[in-house]
MDTraj code that builds the backbone (N, CA, C; nanometers):
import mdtraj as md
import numpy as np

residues = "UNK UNK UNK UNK UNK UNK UNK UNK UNK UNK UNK UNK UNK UNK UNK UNK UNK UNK UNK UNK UNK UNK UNK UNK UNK UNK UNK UNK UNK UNK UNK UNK UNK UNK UNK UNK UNK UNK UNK UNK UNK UNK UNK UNK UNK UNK UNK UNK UNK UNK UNK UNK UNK UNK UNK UNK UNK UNK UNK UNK UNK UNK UNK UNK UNK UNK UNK UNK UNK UNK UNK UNK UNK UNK UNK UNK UNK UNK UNK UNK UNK UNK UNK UNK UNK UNK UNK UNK UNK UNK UNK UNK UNK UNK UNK UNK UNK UNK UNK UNK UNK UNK UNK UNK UNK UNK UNK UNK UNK UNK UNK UNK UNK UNK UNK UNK UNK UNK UNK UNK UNK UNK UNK UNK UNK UNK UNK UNK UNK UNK UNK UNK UNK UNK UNK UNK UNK UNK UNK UNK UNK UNK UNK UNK UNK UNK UNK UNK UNK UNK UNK UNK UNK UNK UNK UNK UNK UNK UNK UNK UNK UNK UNK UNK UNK UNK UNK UNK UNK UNK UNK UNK UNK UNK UNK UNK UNK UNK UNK".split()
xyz = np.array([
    [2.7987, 0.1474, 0.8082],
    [2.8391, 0.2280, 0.6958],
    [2.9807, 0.2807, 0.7162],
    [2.9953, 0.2937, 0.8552],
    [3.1533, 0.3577, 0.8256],
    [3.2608, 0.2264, 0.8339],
    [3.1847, 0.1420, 0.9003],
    [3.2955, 0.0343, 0.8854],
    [3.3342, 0.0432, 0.7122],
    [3.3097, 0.0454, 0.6706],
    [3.3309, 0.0319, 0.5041],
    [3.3741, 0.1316, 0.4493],
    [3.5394, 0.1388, 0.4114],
    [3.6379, 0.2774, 0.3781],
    [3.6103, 0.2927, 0.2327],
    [3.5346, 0.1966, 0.1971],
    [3.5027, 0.2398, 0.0193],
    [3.3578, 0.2423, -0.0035],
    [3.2741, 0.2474, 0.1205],
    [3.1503, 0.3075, 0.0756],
    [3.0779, 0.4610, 0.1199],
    [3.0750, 0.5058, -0.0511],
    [3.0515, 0.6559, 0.0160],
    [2.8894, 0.7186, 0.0342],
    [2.8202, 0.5841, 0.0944],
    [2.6508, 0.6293, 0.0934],
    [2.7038, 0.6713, 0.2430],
    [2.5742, 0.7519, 0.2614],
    [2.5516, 0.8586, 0.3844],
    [2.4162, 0.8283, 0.4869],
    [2.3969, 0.7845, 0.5656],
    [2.2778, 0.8003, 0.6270],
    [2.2085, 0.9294, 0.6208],
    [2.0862, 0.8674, 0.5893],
    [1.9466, 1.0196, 0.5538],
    [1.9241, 1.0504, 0.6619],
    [1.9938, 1.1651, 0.7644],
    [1.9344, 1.2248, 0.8753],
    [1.7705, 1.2728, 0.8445],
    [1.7585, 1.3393, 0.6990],
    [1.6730, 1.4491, 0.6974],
    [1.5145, 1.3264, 0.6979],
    [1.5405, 1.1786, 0.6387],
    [1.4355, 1.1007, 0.6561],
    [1.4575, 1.0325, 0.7905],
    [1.5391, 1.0042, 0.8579],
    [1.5347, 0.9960, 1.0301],
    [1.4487, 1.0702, 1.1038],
    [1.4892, 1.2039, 1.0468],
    [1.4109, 1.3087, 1.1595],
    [1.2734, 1.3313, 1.1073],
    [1.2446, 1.3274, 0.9610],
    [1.1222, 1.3594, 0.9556],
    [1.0019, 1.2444, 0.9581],
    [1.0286, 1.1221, 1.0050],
    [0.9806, 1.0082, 0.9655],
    [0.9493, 0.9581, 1.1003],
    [0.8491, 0.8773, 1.1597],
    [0.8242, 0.8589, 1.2685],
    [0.8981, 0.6557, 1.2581],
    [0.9527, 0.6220, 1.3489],
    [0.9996, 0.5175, 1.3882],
    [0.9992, 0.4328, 1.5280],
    [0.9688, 0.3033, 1.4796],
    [0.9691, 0.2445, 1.5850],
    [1.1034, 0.1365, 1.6317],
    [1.0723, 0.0813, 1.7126],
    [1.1788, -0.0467, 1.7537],
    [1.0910, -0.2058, 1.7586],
    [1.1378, -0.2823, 1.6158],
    [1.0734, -0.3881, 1.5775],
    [1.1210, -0.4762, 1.6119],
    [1.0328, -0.5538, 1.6678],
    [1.1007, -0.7207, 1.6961],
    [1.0883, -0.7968, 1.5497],
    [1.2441, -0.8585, 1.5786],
    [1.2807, -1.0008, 1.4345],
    [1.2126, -1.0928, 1.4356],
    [1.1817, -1.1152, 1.5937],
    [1.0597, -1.2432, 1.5762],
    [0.9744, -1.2084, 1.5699],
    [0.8116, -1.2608, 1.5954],
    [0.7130, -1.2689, 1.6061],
    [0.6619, -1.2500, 1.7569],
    [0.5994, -1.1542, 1.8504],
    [0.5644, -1.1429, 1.9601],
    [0.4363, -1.2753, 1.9524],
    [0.4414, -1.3592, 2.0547],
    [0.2965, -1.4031, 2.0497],
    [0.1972, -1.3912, 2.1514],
    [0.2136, -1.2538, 2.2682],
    [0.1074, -1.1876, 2.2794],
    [0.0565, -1.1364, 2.2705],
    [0.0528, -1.0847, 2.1456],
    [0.0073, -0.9809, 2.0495],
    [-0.0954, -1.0763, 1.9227],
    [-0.2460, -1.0997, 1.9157],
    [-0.2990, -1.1838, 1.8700],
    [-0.3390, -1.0540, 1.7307],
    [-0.3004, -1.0888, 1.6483],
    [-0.3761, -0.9726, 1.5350],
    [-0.5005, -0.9521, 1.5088],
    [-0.4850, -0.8505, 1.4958],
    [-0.6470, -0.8014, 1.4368],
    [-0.7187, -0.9131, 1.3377],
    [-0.7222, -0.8649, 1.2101],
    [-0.7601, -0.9312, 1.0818],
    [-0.6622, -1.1152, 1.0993],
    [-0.7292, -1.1967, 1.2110],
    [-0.6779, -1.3164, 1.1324],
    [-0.6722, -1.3842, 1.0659],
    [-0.7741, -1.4120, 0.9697],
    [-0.7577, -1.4317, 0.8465],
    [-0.6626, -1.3689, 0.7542],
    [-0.6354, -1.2864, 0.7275],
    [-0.5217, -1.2360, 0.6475],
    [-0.3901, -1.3127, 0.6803],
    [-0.3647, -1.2447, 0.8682],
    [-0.2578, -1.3173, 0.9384],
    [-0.2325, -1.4299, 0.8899],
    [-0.3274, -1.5450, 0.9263],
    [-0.3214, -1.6675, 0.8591],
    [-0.2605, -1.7140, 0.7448],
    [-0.3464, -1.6624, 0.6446],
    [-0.2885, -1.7001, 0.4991],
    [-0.1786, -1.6740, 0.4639],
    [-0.1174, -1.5465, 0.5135],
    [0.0130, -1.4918, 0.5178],
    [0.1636, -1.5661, 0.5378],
    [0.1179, -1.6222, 0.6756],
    [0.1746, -1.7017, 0.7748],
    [0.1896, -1.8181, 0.7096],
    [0.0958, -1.9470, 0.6856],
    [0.1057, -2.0220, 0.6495],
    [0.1734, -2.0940, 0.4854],
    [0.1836, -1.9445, 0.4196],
    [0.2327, -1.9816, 0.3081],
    [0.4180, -2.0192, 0.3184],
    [0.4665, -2.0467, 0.3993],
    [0.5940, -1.9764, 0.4877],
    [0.6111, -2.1122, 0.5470],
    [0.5079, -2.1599, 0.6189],
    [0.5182, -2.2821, 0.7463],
    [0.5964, -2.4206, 0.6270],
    [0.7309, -2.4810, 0.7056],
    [0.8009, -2.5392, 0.6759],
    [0.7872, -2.6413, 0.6283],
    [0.7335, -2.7302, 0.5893],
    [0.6367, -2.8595, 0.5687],
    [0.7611, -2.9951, 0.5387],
    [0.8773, -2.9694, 0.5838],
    [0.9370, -3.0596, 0.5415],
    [0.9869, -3.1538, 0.6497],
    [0.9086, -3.1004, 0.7494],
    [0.9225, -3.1959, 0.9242],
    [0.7503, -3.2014, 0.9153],
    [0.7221, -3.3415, 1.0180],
    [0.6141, -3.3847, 1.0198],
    [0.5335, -3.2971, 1.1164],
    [0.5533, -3.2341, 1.2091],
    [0.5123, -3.1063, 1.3181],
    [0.4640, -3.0147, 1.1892],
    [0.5613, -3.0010, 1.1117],
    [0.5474, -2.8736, 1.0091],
    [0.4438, -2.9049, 0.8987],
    [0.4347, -3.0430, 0.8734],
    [0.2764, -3.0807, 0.7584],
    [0.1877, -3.0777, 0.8420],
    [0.1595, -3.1188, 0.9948],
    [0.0589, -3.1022, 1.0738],
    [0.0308, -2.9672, 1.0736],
    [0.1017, -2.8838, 1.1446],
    [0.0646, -2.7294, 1.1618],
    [-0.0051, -2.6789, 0.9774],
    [0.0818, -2.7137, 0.9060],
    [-0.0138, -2.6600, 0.7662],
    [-0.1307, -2.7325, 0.7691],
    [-0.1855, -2.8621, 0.7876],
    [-0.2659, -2.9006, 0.7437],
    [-0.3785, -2.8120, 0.8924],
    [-0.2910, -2.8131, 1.0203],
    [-0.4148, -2.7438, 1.0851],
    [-0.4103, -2.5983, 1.0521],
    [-0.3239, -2.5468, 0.9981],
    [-0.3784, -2.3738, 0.9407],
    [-0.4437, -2.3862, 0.8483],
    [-0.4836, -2.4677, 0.7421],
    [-0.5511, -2.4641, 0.6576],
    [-0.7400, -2.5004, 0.7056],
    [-0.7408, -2.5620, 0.7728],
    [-0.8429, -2.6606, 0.7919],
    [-0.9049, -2.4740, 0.9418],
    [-0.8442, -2.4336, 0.9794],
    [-0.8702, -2.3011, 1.0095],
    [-0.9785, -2.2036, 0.9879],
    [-1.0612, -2.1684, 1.0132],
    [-1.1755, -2.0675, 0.9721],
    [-1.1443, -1.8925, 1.0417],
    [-1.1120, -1.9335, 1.1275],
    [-1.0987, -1.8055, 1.2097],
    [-1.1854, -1.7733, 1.2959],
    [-1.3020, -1.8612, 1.3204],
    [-1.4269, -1.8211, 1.3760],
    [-1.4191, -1.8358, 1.5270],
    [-1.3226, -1.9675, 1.5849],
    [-1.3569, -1.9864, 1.6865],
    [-1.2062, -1.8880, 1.7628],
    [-1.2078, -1.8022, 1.8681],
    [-1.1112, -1.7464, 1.9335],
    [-1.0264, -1.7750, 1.9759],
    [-1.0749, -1.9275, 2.0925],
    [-0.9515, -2.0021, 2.1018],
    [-0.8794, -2.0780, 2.0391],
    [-0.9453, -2.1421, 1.9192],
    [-0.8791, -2.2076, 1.8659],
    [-0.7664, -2.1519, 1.8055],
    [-0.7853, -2.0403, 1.7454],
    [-0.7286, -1.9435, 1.6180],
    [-0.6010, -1.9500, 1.7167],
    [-0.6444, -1.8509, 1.8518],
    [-0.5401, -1.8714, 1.9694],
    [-0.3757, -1.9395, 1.9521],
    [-0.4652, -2.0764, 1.9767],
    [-0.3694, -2.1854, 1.9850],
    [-0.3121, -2.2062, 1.8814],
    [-0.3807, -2.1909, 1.7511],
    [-0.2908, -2.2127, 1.6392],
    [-0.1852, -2.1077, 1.6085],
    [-0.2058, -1.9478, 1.6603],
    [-0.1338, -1.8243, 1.6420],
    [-0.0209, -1.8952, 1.7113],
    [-0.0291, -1.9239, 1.8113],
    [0.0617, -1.9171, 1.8978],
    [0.1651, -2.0687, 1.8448],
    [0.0854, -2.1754, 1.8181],
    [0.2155, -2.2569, 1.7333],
    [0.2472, -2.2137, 1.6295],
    [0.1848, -2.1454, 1.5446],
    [0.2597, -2.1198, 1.4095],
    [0.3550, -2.0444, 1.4403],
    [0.3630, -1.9203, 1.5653],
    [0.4557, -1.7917, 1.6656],
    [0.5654, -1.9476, 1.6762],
    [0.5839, -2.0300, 1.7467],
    [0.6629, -2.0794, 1.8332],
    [0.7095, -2.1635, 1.7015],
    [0.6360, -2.2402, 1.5945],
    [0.7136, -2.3190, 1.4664],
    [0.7957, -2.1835, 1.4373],
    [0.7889, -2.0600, 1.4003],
    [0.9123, -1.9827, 1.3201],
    [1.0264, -1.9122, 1.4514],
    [0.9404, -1.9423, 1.5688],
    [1.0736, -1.9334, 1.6805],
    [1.1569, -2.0706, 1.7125],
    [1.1569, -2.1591, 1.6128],
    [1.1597, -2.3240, 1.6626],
    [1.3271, -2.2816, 1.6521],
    [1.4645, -2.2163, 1.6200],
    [1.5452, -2.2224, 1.6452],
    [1.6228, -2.1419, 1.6893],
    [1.5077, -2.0359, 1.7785],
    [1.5461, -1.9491, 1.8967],
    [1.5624, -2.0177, 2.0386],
    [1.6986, -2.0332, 2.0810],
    [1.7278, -2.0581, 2.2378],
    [1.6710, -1.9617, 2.3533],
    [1.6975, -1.8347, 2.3064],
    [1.6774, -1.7437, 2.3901],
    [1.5257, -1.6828, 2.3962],
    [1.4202, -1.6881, 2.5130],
    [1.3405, -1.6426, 2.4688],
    [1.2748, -1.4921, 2.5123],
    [1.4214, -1.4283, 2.5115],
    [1.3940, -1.2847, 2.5353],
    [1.3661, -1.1625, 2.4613],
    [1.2915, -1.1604, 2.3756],
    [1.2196, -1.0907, 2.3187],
    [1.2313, -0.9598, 2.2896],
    [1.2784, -0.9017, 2.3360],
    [1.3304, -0.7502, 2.4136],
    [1.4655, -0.7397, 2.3970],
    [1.5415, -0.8423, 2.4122],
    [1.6593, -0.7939, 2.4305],
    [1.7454, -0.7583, 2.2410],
    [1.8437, -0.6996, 2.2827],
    [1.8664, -0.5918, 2.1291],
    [1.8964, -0.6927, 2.0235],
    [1.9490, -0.8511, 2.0643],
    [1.9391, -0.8950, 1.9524],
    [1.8650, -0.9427, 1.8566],
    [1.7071, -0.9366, 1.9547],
    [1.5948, -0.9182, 1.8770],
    [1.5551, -0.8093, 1.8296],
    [1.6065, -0.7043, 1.8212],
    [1.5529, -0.6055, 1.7769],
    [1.5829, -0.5147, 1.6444],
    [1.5278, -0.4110, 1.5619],
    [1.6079, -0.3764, 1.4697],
    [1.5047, -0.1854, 1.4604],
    [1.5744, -0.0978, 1.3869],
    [1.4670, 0.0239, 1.3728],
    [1.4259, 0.0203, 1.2240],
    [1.2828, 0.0354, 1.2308],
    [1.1268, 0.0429, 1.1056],
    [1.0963, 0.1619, 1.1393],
    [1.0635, 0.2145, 0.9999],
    [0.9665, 0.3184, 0.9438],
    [0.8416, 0.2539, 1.0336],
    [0.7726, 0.3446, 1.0801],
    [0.6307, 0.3100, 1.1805],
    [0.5421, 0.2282, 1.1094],
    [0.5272, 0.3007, 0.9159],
    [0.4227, 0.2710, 0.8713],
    [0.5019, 0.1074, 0.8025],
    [0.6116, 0.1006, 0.7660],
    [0.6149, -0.0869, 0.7572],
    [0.5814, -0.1411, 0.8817],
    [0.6509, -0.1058, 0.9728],
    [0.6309, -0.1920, 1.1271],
    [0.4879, -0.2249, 1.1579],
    [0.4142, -0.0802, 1.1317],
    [0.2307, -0.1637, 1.1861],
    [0.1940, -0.1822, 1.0863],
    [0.2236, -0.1543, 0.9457],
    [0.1757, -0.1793, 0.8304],
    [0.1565, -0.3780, 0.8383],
    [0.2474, -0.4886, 0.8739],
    [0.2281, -0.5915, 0.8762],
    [0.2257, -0.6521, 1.0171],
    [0.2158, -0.6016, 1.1475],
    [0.1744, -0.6106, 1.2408],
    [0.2554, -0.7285, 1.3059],
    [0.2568, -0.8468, 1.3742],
    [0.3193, -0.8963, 1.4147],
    [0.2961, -1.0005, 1.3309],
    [0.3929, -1.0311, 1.1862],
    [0.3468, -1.0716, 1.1162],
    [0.4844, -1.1746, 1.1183],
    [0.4952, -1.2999, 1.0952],
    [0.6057, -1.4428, 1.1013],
    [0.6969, -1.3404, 1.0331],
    [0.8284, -1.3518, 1.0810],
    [1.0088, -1.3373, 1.0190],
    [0.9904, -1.3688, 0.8636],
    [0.9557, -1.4770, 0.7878],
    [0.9535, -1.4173, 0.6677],
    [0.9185, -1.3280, 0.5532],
    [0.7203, -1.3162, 0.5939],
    [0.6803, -1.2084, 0.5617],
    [0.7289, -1.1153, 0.5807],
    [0.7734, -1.0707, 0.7010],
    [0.8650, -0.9499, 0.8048],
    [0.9663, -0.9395, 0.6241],
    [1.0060, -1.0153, 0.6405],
    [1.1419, -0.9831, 0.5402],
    [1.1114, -0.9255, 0.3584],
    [1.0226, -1.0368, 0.3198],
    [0.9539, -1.0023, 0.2079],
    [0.9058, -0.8702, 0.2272],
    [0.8335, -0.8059, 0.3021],
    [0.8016, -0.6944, 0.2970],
    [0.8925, -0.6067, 0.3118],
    [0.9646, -0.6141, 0.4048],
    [1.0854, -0.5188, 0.4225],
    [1.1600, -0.4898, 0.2273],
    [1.1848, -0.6095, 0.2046],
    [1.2603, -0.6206, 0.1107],
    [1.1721, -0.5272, -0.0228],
    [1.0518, -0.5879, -0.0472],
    [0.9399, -0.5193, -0.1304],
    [0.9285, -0.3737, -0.1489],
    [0.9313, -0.2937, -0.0065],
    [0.9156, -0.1878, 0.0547],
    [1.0561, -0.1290, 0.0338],
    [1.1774, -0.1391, -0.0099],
    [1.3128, -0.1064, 0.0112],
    [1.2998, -0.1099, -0.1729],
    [1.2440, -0.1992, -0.2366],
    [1.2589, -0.1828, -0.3561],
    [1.1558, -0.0874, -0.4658],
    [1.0695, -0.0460, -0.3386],
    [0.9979, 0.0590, -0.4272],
    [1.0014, 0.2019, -0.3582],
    [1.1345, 0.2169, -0.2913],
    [1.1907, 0.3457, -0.2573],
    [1.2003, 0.3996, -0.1424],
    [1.1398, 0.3480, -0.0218],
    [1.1224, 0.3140, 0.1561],
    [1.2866, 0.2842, 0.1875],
    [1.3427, 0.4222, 0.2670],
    [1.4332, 0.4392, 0.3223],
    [1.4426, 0.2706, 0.4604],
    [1.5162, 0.1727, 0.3787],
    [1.5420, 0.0238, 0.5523],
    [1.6762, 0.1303, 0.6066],
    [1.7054, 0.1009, 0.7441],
    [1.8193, 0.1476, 0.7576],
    [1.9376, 0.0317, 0.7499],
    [2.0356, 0.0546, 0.7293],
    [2.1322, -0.0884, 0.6723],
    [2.1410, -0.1920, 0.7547],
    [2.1434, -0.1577, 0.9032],
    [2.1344, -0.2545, 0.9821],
    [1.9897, -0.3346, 0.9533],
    [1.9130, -0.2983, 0.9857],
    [1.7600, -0.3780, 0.9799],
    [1.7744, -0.4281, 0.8069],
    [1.7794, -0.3890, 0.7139],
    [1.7870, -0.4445, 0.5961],
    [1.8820, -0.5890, 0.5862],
    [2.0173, -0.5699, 0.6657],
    [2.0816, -0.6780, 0.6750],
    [2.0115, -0.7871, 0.7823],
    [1.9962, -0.7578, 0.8653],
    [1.8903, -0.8304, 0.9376],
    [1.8674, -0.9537, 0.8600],
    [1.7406, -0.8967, 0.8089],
    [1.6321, -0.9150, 0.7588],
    [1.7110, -1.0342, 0.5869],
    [1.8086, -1.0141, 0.5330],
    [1.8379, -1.0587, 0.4042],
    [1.9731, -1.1114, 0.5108],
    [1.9325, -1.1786, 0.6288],
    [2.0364, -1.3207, 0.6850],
    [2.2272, -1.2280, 0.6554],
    [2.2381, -1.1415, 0.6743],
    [2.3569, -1.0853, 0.6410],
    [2.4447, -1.1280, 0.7330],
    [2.4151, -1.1303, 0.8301],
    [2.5166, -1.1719, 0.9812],
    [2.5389, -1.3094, 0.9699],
    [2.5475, -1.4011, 0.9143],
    [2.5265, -1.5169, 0.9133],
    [2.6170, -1.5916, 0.8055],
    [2.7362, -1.6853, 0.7559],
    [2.7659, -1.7571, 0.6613],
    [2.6858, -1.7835, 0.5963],
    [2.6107, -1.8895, 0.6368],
    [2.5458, -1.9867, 0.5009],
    [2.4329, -2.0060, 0.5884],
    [2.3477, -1.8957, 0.5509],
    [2.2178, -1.9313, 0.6084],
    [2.0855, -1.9960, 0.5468],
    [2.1014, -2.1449, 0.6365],
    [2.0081, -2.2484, 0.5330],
    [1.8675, -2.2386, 0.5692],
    [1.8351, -2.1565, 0.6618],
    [1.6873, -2.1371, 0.7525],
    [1.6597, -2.0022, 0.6739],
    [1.6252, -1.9993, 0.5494],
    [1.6018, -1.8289, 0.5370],
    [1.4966, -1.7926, 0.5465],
    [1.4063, -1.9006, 0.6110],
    [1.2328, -1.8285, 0.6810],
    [1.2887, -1.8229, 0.8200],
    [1.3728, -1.8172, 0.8759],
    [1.3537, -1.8354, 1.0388],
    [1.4359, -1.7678, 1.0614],
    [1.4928, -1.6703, 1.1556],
    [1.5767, -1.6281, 1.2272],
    [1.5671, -1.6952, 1.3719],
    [1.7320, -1.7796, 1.3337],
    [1.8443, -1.8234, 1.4019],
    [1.8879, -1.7946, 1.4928],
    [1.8824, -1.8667, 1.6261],
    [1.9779, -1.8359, 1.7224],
    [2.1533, -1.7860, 1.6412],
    [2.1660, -1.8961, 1.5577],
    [2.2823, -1.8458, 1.5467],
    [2.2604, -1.7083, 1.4237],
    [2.1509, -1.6196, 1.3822],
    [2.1712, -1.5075, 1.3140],
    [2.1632, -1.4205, 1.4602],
    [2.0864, -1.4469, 1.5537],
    [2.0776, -1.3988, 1.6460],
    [2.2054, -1.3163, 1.7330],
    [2.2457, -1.4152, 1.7597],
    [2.4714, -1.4464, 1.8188],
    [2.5167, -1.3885, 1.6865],
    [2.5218, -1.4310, 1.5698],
    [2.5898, -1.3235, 1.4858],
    [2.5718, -1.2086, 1.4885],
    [2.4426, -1.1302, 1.4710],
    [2.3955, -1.0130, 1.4676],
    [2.4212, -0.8951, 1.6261],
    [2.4341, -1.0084, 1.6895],
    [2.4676, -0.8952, 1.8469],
    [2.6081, -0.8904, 1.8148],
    [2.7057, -1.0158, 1.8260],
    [2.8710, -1.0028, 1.7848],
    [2.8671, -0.8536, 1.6928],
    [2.8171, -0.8518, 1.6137],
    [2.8182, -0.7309, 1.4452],
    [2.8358, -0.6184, 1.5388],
    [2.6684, -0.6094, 1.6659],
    [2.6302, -0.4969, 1.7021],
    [2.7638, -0.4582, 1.7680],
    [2.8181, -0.5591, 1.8524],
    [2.8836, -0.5567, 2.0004],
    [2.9849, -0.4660, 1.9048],
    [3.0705, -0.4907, 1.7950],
    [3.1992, -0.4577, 1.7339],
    [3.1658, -0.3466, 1.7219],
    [3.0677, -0.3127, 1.6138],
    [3.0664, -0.1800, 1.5609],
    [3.0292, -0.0625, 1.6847],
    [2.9799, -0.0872, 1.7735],
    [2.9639, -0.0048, 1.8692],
    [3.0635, -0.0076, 1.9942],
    [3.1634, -0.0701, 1.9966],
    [3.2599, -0.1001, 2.0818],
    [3.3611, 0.0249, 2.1001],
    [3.4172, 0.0773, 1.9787],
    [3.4708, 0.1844, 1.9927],
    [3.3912, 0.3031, 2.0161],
    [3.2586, 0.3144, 1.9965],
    [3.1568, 0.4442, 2.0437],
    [3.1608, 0.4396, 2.2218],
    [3.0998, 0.2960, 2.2841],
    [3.0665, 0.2754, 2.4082],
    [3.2370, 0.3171, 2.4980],
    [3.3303, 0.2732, 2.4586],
    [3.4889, 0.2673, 2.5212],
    [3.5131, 0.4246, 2.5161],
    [3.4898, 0.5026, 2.4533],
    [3.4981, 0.6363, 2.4225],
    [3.4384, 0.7316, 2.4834],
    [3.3002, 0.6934, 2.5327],
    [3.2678, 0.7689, 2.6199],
    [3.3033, 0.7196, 2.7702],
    [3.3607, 0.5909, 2.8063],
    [3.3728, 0.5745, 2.9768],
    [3.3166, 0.4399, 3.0252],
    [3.2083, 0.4383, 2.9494],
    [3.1059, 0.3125, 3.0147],
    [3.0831, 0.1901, 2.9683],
])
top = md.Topology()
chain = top.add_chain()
for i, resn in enumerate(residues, 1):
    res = top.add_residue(resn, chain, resSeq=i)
    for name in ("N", "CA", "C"):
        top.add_atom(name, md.element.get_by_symbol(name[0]), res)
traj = md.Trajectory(xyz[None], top)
């Protein structure tokens, strides 16, 4: 926000402080198996890429899916997790360029739910009056990025864009104090 000498919005301290928040991962954790998988599922799969042959397999095995058996569900969580990480290099999870700050109740509200849902909701939730903070909103609507042709997936390269963004705008804060 301050990078921008002609925009005069203000960050809402008073919904910062009164609002409980977490620190959300952009991707999808996949040791974190959800509760309700069925929901997960249907969610997920409406999303899965189908225009690579990996990607009609995985739909045709999320569909063909019940939810009943544990491991199976398992194995499928975990490829459908790794199809929307398919153009993440890095697989550090934790580190800040995966990361962004959520209102608590979006963050567990869709649980570790695939990067696009993640976004649709974000976006949904921002349009019916849910304080995003600008960073995570840009995130989320591929902002760091030229021409972003993956707009279900977050990109290694939104990834490298989005830390570059972080690295700048916080460059003169970090140099200022010493460290």
């Amino acid at each position: 926000m301050l990078n921008n000498e002609k925009d005069n919005s203000y960050f809402p301290f008073e919904i910062y402080k009164n609002e409980r928040w977490d620190i959300e991962h952009i991707t999808s954790v996949t040791d974190a198996i959800p509760y309700n998988k069925r929901d997960w599922l249907n969610d997920a799969k409406l999303f899965i890429d189908k225009s690579t042959i990996e990607g009609e397999k995985l739909s045709e095995s999320a569909n063909k899916c019940t939810c009943d058996n544990d491991e199976e569900f398992e194995l499928l969580f975990k490829d459908i997790v790794n199809h929307f990480n398919t153009y993440l290099k890095d697989e550090d999870i934790n580190d800040i360029s995966n990361l962004a700050l959520l209102d608590s109740e979006t963050n567990r509200g869709y649980k570790n739910a695939v990067f696009p849902l993640k976004r649709k909701t974000i976006i949904d939730r921002e349009k019916k009056g849910t304080f995003i903070p600008i960073c995570t909103k840009n995130v989320f609507l591929k902002y760091f990025s030229d021409y972003p042709p993956k707009i279900s997936f977050w990109t290694q390269e939104d990834r490298d864009n989005y830390y570059r963004d972080l690295e700048y705008v916080l460059n003169d804060y970090i140099a200022s104090t010493g460290e």
